[in-house]
C-alpha positions in Angstrom: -38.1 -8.3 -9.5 -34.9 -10.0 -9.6 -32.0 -9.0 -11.5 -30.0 -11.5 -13.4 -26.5 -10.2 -14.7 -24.2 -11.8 -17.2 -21.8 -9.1 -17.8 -18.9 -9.8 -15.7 -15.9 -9.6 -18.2 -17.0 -6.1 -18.1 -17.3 -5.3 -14.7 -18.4 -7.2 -11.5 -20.4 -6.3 -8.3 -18.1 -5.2 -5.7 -18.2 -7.9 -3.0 -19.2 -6.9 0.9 -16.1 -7.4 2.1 -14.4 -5.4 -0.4 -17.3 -2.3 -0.1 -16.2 -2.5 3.8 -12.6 -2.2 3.0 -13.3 0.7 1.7 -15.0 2.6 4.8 -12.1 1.2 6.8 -9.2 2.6 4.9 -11.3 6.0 4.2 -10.8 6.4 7.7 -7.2 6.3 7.3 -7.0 9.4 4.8 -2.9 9.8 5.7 -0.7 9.9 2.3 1.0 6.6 2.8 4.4 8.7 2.1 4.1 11.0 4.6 6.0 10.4 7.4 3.5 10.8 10.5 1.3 8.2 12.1 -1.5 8.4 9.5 0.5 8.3 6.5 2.5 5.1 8.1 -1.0 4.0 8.8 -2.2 4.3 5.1 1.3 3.0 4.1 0.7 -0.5 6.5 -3.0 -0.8 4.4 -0.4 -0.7 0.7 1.9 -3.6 2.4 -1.1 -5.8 3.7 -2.7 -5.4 0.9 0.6 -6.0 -1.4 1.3 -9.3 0.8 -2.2 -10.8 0.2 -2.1 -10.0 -4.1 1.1 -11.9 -3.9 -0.1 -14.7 -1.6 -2.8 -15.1 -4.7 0.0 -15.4 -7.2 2.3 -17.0 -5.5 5.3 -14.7 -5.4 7.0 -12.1 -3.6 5.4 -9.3 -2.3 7.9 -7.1 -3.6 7.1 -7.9 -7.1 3.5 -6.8 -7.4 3.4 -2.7 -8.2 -0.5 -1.3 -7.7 -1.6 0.6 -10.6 -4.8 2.6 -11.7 -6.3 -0.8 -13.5 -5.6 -3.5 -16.5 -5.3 -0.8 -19.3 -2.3 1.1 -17.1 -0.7 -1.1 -16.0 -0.6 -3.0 -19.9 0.6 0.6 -20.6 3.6 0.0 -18.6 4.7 -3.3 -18.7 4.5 -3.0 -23.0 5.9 0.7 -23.3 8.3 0.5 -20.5 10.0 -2.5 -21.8 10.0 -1.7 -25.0 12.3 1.2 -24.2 14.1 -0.4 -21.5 15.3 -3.2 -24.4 15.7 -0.8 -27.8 19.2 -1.8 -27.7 18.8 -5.5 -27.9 16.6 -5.0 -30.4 13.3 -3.7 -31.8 10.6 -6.5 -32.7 7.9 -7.2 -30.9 5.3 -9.9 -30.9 1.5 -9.8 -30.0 -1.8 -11.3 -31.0 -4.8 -10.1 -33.6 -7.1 -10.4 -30.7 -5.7 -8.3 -27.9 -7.6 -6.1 -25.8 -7.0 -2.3 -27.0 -4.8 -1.3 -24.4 -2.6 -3.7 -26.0 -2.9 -3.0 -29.5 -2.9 0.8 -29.2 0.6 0.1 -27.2 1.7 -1.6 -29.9 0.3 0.7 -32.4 2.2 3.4 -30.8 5.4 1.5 -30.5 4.9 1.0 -34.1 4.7 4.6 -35.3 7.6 5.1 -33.5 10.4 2.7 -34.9 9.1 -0.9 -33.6 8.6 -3.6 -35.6 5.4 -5.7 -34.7 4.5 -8.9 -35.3 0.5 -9.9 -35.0 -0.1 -13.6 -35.0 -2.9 -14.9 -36.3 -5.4 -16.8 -34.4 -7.7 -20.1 -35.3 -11.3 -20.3 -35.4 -11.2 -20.8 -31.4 -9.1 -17.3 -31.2 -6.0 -19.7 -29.9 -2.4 -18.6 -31.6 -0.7 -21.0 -33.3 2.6 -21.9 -31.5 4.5 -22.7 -34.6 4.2 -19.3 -36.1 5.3 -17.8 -32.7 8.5 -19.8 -32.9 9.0 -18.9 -36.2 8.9 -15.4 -36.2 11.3 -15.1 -32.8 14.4 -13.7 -33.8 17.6 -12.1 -31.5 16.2 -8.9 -31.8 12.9 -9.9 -30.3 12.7 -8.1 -26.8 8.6 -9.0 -26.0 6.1 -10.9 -26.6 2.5 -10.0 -25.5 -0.9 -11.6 -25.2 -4.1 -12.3 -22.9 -4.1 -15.4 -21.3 -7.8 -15.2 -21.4 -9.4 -13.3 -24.3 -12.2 -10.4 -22.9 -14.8 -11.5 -25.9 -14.7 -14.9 -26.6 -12.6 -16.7 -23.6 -10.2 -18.3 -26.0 -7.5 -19.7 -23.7 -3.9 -19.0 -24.7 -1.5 -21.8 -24.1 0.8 -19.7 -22.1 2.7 -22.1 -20.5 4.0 -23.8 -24.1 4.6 -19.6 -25.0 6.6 -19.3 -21.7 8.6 -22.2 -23.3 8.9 -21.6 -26.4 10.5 -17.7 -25.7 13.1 -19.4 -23.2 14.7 -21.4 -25.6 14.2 -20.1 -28.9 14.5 -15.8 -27.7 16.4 -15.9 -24.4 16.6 -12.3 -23.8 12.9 -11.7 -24.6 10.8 -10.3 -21.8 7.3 -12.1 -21.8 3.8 -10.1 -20.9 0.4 -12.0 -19.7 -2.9 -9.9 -19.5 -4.2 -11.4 -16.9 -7.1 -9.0 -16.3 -9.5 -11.7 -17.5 -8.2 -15.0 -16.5 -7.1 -13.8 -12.7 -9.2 -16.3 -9.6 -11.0 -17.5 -12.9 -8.7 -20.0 -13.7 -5.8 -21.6 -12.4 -2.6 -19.3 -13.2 1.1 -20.2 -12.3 3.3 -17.1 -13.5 6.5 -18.6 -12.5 6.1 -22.2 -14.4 4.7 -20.2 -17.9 8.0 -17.9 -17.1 6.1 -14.9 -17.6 8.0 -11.8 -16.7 5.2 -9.4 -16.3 1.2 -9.6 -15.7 -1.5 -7.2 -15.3 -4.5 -7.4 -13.3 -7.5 -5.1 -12.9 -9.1 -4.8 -9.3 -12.7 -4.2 -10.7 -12.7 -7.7 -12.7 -12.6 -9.3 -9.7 -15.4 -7.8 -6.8 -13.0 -4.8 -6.3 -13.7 -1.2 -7.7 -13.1 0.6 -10.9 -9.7 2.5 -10.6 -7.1 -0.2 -9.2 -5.3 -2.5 -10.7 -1.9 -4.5 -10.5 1.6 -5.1 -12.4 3.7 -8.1 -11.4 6.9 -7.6 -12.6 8.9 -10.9 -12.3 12.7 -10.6 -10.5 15.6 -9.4 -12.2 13.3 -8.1 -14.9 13.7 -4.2 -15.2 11.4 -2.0 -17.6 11.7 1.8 -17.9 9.0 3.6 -16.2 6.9 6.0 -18.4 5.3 8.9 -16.1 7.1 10.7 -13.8 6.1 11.8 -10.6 7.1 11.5 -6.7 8.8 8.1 -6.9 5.5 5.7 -5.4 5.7 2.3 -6.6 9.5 2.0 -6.4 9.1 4.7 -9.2 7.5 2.6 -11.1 4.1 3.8 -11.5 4.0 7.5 -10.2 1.0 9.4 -8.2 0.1 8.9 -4.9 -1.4 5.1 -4.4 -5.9 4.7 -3.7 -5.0 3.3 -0.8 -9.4 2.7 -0.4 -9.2 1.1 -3.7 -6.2 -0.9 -3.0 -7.8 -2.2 0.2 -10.6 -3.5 -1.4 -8.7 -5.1 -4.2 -6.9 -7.2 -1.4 -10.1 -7.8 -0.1 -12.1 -8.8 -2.8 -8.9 -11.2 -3.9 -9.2 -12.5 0.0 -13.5 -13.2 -0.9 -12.5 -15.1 -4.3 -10.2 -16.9 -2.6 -12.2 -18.2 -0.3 -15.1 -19.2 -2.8 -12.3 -21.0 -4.9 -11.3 -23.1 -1.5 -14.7 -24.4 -1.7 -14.9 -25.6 -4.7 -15.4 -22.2 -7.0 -13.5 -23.6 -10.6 -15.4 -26.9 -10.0 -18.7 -24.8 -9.9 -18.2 -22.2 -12.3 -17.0 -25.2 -14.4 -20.5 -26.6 -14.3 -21.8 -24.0 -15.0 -20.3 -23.4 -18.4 -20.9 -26.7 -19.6 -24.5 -25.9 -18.8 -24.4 -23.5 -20.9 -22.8 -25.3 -23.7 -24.9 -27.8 -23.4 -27.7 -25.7 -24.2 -26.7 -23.8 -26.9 -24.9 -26.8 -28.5 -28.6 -28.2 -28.5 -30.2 -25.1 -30.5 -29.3 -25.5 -34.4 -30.1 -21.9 -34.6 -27.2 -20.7 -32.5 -23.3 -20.5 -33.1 -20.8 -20.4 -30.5 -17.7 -18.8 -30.9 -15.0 -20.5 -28.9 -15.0 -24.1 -28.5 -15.6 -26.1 -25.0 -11.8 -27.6 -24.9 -10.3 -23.7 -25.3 -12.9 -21.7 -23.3 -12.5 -19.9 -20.3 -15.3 -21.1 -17.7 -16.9 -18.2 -17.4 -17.2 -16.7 -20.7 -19.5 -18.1 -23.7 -20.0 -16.1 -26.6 -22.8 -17.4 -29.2 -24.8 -15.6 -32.2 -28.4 -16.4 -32.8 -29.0 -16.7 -37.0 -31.3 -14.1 -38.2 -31.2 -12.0 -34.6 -29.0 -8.8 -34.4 -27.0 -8.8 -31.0 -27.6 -5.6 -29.8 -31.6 -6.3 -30.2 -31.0 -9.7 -28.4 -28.6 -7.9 -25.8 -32.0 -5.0 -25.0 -34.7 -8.0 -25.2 -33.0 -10.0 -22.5 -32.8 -6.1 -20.7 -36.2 -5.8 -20.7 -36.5 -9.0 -18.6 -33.9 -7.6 -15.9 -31.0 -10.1 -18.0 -28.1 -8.3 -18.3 -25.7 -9.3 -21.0 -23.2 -7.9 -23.9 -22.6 -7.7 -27.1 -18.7 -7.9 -26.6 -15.8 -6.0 -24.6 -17.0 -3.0 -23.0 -14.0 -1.0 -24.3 -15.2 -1.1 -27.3 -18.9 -1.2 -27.5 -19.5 2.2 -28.8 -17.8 1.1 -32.4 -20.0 0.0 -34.9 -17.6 -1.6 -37.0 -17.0 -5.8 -36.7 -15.0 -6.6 -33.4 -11.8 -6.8 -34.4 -11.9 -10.4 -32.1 -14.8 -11.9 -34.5 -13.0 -10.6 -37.3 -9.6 -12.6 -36.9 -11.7 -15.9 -36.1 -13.1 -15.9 -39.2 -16.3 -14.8 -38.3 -18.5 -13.6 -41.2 -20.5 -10.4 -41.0 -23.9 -12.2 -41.0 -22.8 -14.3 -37.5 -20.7 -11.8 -36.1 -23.7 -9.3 -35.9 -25.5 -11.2 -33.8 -23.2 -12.1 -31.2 -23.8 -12.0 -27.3 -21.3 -12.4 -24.5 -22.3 -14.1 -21.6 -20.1 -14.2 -18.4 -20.6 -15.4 -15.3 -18.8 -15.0 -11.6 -18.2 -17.1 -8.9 -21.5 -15.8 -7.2 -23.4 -17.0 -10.4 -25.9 -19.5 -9.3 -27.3 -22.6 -11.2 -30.8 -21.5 -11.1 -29.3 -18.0 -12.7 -28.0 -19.9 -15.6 -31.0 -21.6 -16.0 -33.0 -19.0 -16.4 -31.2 -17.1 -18.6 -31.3 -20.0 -21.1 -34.7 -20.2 -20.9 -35.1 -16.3 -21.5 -32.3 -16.3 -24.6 -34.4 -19.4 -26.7 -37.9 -17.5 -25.9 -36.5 -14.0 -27.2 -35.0 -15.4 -30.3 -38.5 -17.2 -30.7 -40.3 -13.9 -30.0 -37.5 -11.5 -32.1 -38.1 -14.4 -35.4 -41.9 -14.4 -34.9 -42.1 -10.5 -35.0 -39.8 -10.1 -38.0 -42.2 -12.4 -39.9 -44.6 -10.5 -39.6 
């Protein structure tokens, strides 16, 4: 039987080429800084691997720093600038609907002197720009936010935030998770003027345990673990040189799909989707067409409790959520749902669907056709 899975904001398949990337650089078990043949080796993997991130971004090799995933290296660039900055100033801007490695940064930062600004979000999850320029002040040293939301793809209009920041708070250092939006959309650091972006190898056909920061030039952050100086002492402990290599070469397998018309496709692919569900009166989707990311949908079936939903599709090999990962075990409203506007009765029966480049048309398709027929079976039994 064929297994259908929709659950690639939480973790993707890792791709061939990456799984062989792996065996390769296991082979090469040097440290990379240790100064013999195999540690140079391992250390030749790190700079191949750093060029090719780069090549993805668009920037210099030198400005990408491998970490242990998304939720480090958001660790990092939020803590370590914060510091780094305390005497410019102590505000700091983020968004209601951040990821938890971002909100318990902030949280922390908080509890310890900061002054935080959340901005609210519409109905779509998208900030609104106005209250960002308003509440920029001299003392502002970061501002913070997903360029693709993990739950409901909202799109943030980083580009008009990169703007705003440069000529309202100069001296404000600008943050991007890109963790979800990274070879899913299109993504120019340099034009948004984002100073720092983290990526997560495992989001992407890598592996669990890898991840990036780019830290834009001339921008300096404080580093918060200490260690044995790896990563230009920026992020401490001796580098998964396996994981690393098949981070590069997973990025190299994405890239290739993209040449070949991979938005395009996974473009399609959405709108299939919203087609769809925009076509059942019975279902409610939670970010717009316009503001979506292409390969995220989230919709809530009336009368039909997600998690119920989420094991029905299960039992037909469909593999889907009921939101982030991260946060799955808490029974409480996502905190996402919550600053949309979502009331309790939708918001409890919301699904995320998310696709990857490798999704397929007849995929979609069928997963469609399974979500209307379990709703139809979940209503018939609870009328009985």
């Amino acid at each position: 039987m064929s297994l259908y899975y929709f659950d690639n904001s939480a973790t993707t398949k890792p791709c061939d080429d990456a799984v062989e990337a792996v065996k390769n650089a296991a082979e090469v078990y040097g440290n990379p800084s240790s100064l013999h043949k195999l540690g140079i080796l391992a250390e030749n993997i790190l700079k191949s691997s750093r060029k090719t991130i780069a090549a993805s971004l668009g920037c210099d090799e030198k400005s990408i720093y491998f970490t242990s995933g998304g939720t480090e290296s958001n660790n990092i660039a939020i803590i370590g600038t914060a510091y780094r900055k305390q005497s410019i100033g102590k505000h700091i801007v983020t968004t209601k609907t951040e990821h938890p490695s971002v909100l318990n940064a902030f949280e922390f930062l908080e509890s310890h002197g900061w002054s935080v600004t959340y901005l609210d979000v519409d109905s779509n999850g998208i900030i609104d720009l106005s209250q960002l320029k308003e509440c920029l002040t001299p003392k502002t040293v970061l501002v913070s936010m997903a360029h693709v939301n993990n739950e409901i793809g909202s799109i943030q209009p980083i580009d008009e935030v990169g703007a705003i920041i440069k000529k309202t708070s100069p001296r404000c250092s600008f943050h991007v998770d890109c963790v979800q939006s990274y070879l899913k959309i299109p993504l120019n650091l340099k034009r948004a003027g984002v100073s720092l972006a983290s990526f997560s190898a495992h989001k992407v056909h890598g592996f669990k345990g890898t991840g990036a920061l780019y830290v834009a030039d001339g921008v300096n952050i404080d580093n918060i673990n200490y260690g044995g100086g790896q990563e230009k002492g920026l992020r401490n402990g001796t580098e998964n040189v396996p994981g690393i290599a098949a981070f590069a070469a997973a990025v190299a397998h994405n890239r290739k799909l993209i040449s070949k018309g991979g938005f395009d496709k996974l473009s399609d692919l959405h709108n299939k989707l919203f087609d769809a569900f925009e076509a059942m009166n019975d279902v409610s989707i939670m970010c717009d067409r316009e503001h979506c990311a292409p390969h995220i949908i989230s919709v809530s079936a009336k009368n039909v409790r997600g998690e119920v939903l989420l094991h029905t599709l299960e039992s037909k090999d469909i593999y889907v959520s009921t939101g982030s990962a991260c946060s799955s075990h808490k029974r409480n409203m996502s905190h996402v749902l919550k600053a949309r506007g979502t009331t309790p009765d939708v918001a409890e029966g919301v699904i995320r669907i998310s696709l990857s480049l490798d999704t397929t048309a007849s995929e979609v398709e069928h997963l469609i056709k399974c979500y209307r027929e379990s709703i139809d079976e979940l209503n018939k039994y609870a009328q009985k």
